[in-house]
N, C-alpha and C positions, 0 to 999 in steps of 0.2 A: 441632473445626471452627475454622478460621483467625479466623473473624465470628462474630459474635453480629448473628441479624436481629431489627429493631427497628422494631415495626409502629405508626406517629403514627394517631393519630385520624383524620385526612383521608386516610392511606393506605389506612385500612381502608373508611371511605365509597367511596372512587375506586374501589377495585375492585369494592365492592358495587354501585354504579353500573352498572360494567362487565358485572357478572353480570345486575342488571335488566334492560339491554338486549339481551341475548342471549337471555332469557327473553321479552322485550318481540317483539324479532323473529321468535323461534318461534311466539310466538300472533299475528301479523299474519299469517304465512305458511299460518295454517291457516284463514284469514277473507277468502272471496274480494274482497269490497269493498276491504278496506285494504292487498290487497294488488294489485289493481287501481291503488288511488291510488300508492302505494308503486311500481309500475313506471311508471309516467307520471313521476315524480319520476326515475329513472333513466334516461328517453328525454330529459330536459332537460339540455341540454350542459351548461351555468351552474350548473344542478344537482349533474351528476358530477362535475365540478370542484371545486367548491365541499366537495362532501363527501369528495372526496380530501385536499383542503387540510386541512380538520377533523380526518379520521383520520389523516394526517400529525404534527397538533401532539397529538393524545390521543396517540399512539405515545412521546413524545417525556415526555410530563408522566407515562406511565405508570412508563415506564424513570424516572425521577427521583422512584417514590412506590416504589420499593423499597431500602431505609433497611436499614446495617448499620453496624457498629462493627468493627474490626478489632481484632484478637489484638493485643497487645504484648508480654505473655510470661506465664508460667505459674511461681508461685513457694510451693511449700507445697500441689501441688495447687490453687492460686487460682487463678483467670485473672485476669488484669487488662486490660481492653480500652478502646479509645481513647477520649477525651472527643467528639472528634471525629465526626461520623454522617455518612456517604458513601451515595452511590446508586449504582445502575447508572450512570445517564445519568453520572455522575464518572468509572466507571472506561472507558466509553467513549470518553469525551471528555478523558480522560489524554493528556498534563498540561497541559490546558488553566488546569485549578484551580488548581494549585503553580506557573505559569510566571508570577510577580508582578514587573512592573517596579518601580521606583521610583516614577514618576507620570506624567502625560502623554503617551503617542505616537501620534498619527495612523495612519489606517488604512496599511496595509503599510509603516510607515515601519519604519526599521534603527536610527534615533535618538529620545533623547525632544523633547520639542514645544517645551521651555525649554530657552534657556542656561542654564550652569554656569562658573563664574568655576575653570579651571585655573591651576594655580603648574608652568611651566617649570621643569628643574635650572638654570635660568640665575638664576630667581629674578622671569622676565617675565609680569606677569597675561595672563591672553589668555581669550575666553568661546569657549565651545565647546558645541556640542552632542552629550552623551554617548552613547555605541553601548547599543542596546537589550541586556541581556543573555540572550534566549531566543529574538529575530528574529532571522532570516538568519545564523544558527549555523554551517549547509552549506554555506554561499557560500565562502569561503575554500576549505573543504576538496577542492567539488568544481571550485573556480575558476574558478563562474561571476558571472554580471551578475545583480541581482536580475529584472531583466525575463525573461532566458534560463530564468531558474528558474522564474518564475511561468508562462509558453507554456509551458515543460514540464508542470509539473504541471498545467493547463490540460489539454493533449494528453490525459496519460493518463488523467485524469477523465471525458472525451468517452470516450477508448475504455473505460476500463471503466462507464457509463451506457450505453453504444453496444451492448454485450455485454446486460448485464440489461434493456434495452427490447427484445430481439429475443427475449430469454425472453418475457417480458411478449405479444409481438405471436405469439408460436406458440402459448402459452396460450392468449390474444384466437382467433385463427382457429380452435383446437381447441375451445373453446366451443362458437364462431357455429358449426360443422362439424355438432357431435352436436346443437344444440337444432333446428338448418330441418335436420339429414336431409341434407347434402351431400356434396359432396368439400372438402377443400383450401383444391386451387386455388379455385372457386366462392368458397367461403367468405372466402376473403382476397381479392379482388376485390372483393367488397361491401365489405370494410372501408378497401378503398383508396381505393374511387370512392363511401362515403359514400352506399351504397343498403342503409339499416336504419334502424330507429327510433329504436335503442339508437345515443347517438354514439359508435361505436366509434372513429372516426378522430379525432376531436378529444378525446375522452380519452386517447388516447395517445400524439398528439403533446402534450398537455401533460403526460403522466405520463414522456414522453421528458426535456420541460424542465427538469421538479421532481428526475429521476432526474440530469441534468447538474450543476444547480444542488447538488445536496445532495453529488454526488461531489467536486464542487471544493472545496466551503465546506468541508469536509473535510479535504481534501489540501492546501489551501495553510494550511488553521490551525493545522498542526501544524509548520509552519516560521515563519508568518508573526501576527501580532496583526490579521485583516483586517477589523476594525471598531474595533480601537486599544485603548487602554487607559485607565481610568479616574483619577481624581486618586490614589488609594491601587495604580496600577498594575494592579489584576486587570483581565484580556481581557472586553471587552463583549462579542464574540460568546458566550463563556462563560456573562456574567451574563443575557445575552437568551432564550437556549436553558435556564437555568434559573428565569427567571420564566414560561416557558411554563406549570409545573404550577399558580404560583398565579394566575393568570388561569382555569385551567380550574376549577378547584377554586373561586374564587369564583364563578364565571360557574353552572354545575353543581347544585352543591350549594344555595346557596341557592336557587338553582328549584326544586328538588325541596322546600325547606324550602317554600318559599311555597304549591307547588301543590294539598295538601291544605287547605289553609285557604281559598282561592278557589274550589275546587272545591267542596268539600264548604258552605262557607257561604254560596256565592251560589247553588247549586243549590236550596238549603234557603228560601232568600229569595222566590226568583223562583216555588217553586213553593207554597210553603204560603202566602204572604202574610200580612196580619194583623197579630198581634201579634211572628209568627217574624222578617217582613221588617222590620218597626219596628224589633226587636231588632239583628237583624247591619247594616240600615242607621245606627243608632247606634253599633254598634261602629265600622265602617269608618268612616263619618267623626269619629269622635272620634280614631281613630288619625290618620288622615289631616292631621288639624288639630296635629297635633303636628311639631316643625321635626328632621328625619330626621336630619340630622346632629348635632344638642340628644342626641338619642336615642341614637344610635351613641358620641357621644364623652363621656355619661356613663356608657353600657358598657362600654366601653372602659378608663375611668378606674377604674373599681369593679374590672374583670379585674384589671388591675395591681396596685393594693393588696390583692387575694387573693394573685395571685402573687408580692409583694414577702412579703407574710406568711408565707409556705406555702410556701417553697422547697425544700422537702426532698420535695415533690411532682414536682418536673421534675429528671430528673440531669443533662439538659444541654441548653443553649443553643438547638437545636433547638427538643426538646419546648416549653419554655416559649411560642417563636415558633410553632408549632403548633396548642397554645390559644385564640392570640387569632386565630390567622387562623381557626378554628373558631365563634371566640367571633362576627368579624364576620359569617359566613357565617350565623347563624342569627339574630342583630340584622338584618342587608337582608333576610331572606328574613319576620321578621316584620311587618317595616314596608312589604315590597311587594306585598303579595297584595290588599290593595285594590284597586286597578287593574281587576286580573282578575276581583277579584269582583263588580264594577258589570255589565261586561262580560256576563257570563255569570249574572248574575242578569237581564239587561236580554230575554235571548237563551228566558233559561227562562220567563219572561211571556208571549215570542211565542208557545214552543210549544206550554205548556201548554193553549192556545188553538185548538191546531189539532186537524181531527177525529179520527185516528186515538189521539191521547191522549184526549181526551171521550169514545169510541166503549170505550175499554179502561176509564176510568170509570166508564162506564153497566153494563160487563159485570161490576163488583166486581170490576175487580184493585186488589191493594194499592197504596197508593200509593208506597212504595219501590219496587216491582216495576215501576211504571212510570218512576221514575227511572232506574231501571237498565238495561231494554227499550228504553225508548222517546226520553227527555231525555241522558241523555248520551251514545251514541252518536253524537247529533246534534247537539252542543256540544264537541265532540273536535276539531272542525276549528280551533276558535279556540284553545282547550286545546295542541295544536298549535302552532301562528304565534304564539301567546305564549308559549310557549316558550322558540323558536327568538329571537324577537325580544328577549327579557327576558335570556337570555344575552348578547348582545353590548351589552347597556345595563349590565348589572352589570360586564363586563370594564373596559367605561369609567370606572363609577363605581368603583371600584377604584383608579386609578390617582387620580382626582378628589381623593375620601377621602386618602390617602397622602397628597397634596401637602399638603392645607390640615390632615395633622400625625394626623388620627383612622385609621387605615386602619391596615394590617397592621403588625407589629415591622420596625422599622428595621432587625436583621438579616438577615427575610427577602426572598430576592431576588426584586423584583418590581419591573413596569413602571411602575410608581409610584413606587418607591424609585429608578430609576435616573432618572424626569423630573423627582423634586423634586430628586436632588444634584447635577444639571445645570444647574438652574433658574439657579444664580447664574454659570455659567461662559459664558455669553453675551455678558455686561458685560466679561468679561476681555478684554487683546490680546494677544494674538492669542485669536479666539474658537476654544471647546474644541466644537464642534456633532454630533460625531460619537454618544456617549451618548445625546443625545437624539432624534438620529435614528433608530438602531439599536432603540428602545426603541418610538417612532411607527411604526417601517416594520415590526414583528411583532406590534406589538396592532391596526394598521388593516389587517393581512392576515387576521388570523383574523375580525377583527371584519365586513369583506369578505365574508372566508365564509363567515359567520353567515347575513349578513342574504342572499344571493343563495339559500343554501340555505332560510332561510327562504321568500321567492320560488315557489324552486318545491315547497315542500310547500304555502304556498298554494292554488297552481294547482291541485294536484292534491287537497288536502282540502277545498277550498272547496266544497263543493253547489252554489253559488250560480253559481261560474264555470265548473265542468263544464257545469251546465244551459247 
């Protein structure tokens, strides 16, 4: 084989994730209630959007959690393979990675952002601003204007988005056809004139938009740098499309780290009382009284000095930065589950209270038995929205962490690492703003789409606002 595949710790969570939810969705779909709620959350426009948007950035983090090494040759029977560890999302977005300026260029610019002091054959100084070596390549050759180039490939992005939404809306109408029992025609007329429950015309006019938007950003960044280049030259859109995965991956994972701990020890609280709820209310707040980032960035420090010690542990550069984003993912997810657990210990008091748990009491069922039957099925709802919400608070806090220095390895690409090496290029003049915007305008989209999607799992798992 050309590769050698090389599966990180977080590659192998990611996809077990992936596999949970598929599993997770199979047993909602055979449970008429949750899947009751679950189609209500699909009749909500904000909703399907919103979780379009989601599955758009998981697509993206997934492709960039399949990790290989390439061949460099074979000598004695050895292989010897690259130090180097690439993903799919690399060879996709080839040569986005390898196409490094020198330093500074503005979005679709042809030059860099600084002069350069030139020596004429005359022997006359003059400043000049250098030609990008990997922007506007084609211009010459096809002898065009960079505007004429950009409307072109503009054009053919529309028509081919214009092609794959028509797939997209005969799909859409071939659905709607077989599930009401229609024709066609009938069927696409509802979805044009917006007479269904399910928004089919507003998801696909913006699943038109997203299909436009991803054609272009595509086609023009393979001529062009269109969110510019960093102080060491690598293409932001690049690095933005590759701190997707650590955003999901902290966002993710530590929820899942945190959610058995608040589940299981605030259920345990709320319902046994005594000396159990004395017990886990002294836990969580003794944690709680402790300063989170004290916590995080003597973890942090102690990882390093294992890893500074024990380098014959990690072969390369990756793995090592893998570790600690591991490492931080299960430091926030032990220091957040408190929250959750007041929460839903607060929620287990009401209901243990109510008659049909008394009523399953008096009959001698076990009291697990009634956790399981009766308490959390009906604590799922907040289990849920905390969730969704604790995800887009962790993505923030990510980027938070990284600045003030405790957060992921400085090698790994993330939204944090490109706001803190921006941080200082602000003060400069001409100001360099592009990094940090590029970095803001993909973590408050997903973050966006978190919480609207949270919204309407809300709506829809709430008891409280169904009734």
């Amino acid at each position: 084989m050309p590769f050698k595949l090389v599966i990180l710790w977080t590659d192998g969570l990611m996809y077990l994730l992936v596999v949970s939810l598929v599993f997770f969705l199979i047993w909602s779909l055979r449970r008429l209630h949750i899947r009751r709620a679950w189609r209500q959350v699909m009749c909500n426009g904000f909703g399907v959007i919103s979780l379009g948007i989601i599955l758009l950035y998981l697509s993206v983090g997934l492709m960039d959690s399949i990790h290989f090494r390439l061949l460099l040759d074979t000598q004695n029977g050895t292989k010897h393979y690259s130090v180097q560890m690439e993903s799919l999302l690399d060879l996709a977005l080839s040569p986005l990675g390898e196409d490094e300026e020198k330093t500074y260029s503005a979005p679709f610019a042809l030059t860099l952002y600084s002069q350069e002091t030139q020596i004429k054959p005359d022997g006359v100084h003059s400043r000049i601003y250098p030609k990008l070596k990997f922007s506007g390549q084609d211009l010459l050759k096809e002898n065009k204007t960079k505007g004429q180039d950009i409307v072109s490939r503009i054009i053919d992005s529309f028509l081919w988005a214009f092609f794959l939404w028509s797939m997209g809306l005969i799909v859409a109408t071939y659905i709607k056809a077989r599930l009401n029992a229609t024709s066609w025609i009938v069927a696409f007329k509802c979805i044009a004139k917006g007479y269904s429950k399910v928004p089919w015309r507003l998801t696909l006019v913006v699943f038109g938009l997203l299909l436009f938007i991803i054609m272009a950003a595509l086609n023009l960044a393979q001529e062009y740098h269109i969110l510019g280049t960093n102080k060491v030259g690598q293409d932001v859109f690049y690095l933005s499309l590759k701190s997707i995965r650590t955003g999901l991956i902290i966002g993710t994972l530590t929820t899942l780290i945190m959610l058995p701990f608040a589940l299981f020890l605030g259920t345990m609280a709320g319902y046994f009382r005594g000396i159990v709820d004395d017990v886990i209310q002294y836990l969580y707040t003794t944690l709680s009284s402790i300063p989170g980032v004290l916590l995080i960035a003597a973890a942090i420090l102690s990882l390093q000095i294992f890893i500074s010690n024990h380098p014959h542990y990690f072969a390369t550069m990756t793995e090592r930065a893998d570790i600690r984003l591991l490492a931080l993912c299960i430091i926030l997810g032990i220091t957040s589950w408190t929250g959750l657990c007041r929460v839903l210990r607060g929620e287990t008091l009401k209901l243990r209270e109510i008659e049909y748990v008394q009523a399953a009491t008096a009959l001698g069922v076990g009291r697990f038995k009634i956790i399981r039957q009766h308490l959390l099925p009906n604590i799922m709802h907040l289990v849920v929205i905390a969730v969704v919400l604790d995800f887009s608070m962790l993505v923030l806090a990510e980027a938070v962490l990284t600045y003030v220095g405790v957060g992921v390895d400085p090698t790994t690409m993330s939204w944090g690492n490109m706001i803190n090496s921006a941080r200082l290029e602000l003060a400069r003049e001409p100001v360099v703003w592009w990094p940090l915007m590029a970095a803001f305008g993909f973590m408050f989209t997903l973050v966006l789409a978190a919480n609207l999607f949270s919204d309407a799992v809300r709506d829809a798992f709430d008891p409280r606002i169904k009734g």
